[in-house]
C-alpha positions in Angstrom: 0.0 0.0 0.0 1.3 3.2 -1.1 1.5 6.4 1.4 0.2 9.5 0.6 2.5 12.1 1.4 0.2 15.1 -0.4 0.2 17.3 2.8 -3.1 19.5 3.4 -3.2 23.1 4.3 -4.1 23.6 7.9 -7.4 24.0 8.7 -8.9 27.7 8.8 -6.2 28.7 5.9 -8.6 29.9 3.2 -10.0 31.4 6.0 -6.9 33.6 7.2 -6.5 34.5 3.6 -9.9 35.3 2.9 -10.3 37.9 5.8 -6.4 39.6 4.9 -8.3 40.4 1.7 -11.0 41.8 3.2 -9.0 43.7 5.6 -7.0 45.0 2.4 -9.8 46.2 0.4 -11.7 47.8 3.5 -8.2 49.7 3.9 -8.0 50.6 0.3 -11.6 51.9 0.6 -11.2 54.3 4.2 -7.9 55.6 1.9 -9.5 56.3 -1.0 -12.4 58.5 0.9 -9.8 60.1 3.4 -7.6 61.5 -0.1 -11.3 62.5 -1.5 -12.3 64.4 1.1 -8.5 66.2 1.1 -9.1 66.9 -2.2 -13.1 68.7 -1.6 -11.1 70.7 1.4 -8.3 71.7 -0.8 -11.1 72.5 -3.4 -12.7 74.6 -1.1 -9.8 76.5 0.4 -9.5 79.1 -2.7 -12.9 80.2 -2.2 -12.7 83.6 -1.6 -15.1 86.1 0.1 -16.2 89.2 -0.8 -14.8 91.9 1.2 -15.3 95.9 0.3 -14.4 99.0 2.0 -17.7 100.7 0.1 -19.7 97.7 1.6 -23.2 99.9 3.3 -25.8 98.3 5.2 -30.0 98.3 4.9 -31.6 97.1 7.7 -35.1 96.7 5.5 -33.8 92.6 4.4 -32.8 89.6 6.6 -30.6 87.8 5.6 -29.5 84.9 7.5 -27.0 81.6 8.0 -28.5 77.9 8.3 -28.7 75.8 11.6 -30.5 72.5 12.2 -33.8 74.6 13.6 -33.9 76.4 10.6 -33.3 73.4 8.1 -36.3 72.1 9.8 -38.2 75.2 9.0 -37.3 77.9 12.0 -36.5 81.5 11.5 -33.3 82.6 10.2 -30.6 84.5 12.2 -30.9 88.2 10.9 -28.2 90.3 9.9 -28.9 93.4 7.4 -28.3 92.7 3.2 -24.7 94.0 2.0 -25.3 96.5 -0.8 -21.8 96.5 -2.9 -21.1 99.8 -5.5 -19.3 97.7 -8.4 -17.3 99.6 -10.5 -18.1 97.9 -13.6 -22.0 98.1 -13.0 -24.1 102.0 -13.3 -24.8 102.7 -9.8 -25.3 100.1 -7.1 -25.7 96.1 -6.9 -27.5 95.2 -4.2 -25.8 91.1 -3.4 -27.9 88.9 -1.5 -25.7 85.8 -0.4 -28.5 82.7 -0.9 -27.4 79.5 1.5 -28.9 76.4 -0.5 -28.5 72.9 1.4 -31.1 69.7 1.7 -34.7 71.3 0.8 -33.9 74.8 1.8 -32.7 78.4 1.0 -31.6 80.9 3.9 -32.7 83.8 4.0 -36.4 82.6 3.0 -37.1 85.9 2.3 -35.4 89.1 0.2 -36.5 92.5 -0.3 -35.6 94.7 -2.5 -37.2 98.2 -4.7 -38.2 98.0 -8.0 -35.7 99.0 -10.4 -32.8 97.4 -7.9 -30.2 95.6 -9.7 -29.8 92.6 -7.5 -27.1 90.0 -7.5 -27.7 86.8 -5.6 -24.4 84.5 -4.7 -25.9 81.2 -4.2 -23.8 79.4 -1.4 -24.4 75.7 -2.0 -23.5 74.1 1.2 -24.7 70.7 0.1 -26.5 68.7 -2.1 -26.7 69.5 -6.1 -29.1 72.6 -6.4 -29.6 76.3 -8.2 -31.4 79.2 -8.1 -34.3 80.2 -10.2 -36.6 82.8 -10.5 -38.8 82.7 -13.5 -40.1 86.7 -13.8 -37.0 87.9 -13.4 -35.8 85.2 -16.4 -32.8 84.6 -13.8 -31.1 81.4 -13.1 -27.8 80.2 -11.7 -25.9 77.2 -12.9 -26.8 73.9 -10.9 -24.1 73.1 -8.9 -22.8 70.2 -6.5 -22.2 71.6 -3.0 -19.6 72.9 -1.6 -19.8 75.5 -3.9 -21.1 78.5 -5.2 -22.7 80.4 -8.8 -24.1 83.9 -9.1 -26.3 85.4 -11.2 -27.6 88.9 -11.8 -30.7 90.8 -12.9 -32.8 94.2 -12.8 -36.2 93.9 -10.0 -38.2 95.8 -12.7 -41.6 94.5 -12.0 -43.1 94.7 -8.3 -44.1 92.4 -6.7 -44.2 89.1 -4.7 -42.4 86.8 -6.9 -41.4 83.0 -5.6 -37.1 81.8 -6.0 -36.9 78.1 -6.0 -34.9 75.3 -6.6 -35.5 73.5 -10.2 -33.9 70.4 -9.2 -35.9 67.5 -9.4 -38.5 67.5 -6.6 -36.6 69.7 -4.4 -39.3 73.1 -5.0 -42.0 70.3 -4.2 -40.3 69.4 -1.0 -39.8 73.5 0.2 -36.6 74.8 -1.5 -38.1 77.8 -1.7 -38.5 81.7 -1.0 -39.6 84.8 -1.8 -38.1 88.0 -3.6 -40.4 90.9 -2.5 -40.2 93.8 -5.1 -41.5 97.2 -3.6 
């Protein structure tokens, strides 16, 4: 009778080498997401803001920045609208900086007097959104957040006029405001 000398591995082997790989790919995966989000921060860094000696204020709009009560419909936190003289425009832009995030837009609200040129820097904070407001025939780019699009336009008509979100469902679901024209 012939021996068999064919040795077997030891028991739990494929095992072993089953859970290195898994180990290995769940490493390659936290890495890949850890140099992703470096990249976004980087991204983000170079994001300038708008700073102007010739900066006035109007206490007549709020304008206001996102916190969880507010996301879940609660007031904004006031602070007056920044009115900017640009150079390149005749006479003064009134800028309205829009926060945009899951389903809403802070400040809610913006007023303004007919004839205003109005500039609106939409902050995209997250989520893939614009800003729209059909009257007006003024739209920004839809952008994925963290990031931001302007877009500019002449009040000209008075007026309660609604600014929304054209994104899918997100108008539907109260990404919305008004523009109050006086």
């Amino acid at each position: 009778m012939e021996e068999n000398n064919t040795q077997l591995p030891p028991p739990g082997g494929s095992r072993k080498r089953l859970i290195v790989a898994v180990v290995i790919i769940v490493l390659a995966m936290v890495a890949y997401t850890l140099t992703q989000k470096g990249k976004n921060q980087q991204d983000t860094e170079g994001t300038e803001t708008i700073q102007d000696e010739s900066i006035q204020s109007d206490d007549s709009t709020d304008v206001g920045s996102n916190n969880d009560e507010e996301a879940m419909g609660g007031n904004a936190t006031s602070q007056p609208e920044t009115v900017v003289t640009d150079p390149s425009a005749q006479g003064e832009v009134k800028v309205f900086i829009v926060e945009a995030g899951p389903f809403y837009f802070t400040p809610a609200e913006i007023k303004v007097k007919k004839g205003d040129k109005v500039k609106i820097i939409l902050n995209n904070v997250k989520g893939f959104h614009d800003w729209v407001i059909d009257e007006f025939n003024a739209r920004t780019a839809q952008i994925n957040g963290p990031a931001t699009a302007e877009v500019e336009f002449v009040a000209d008509k008075a007026g309660t006029f609604e600014y929304y979100c054209s994104v899918g469902n997100h108008r539907a679901m109260g990404m919305k405001g008004n523009l109050i024209v006086e």
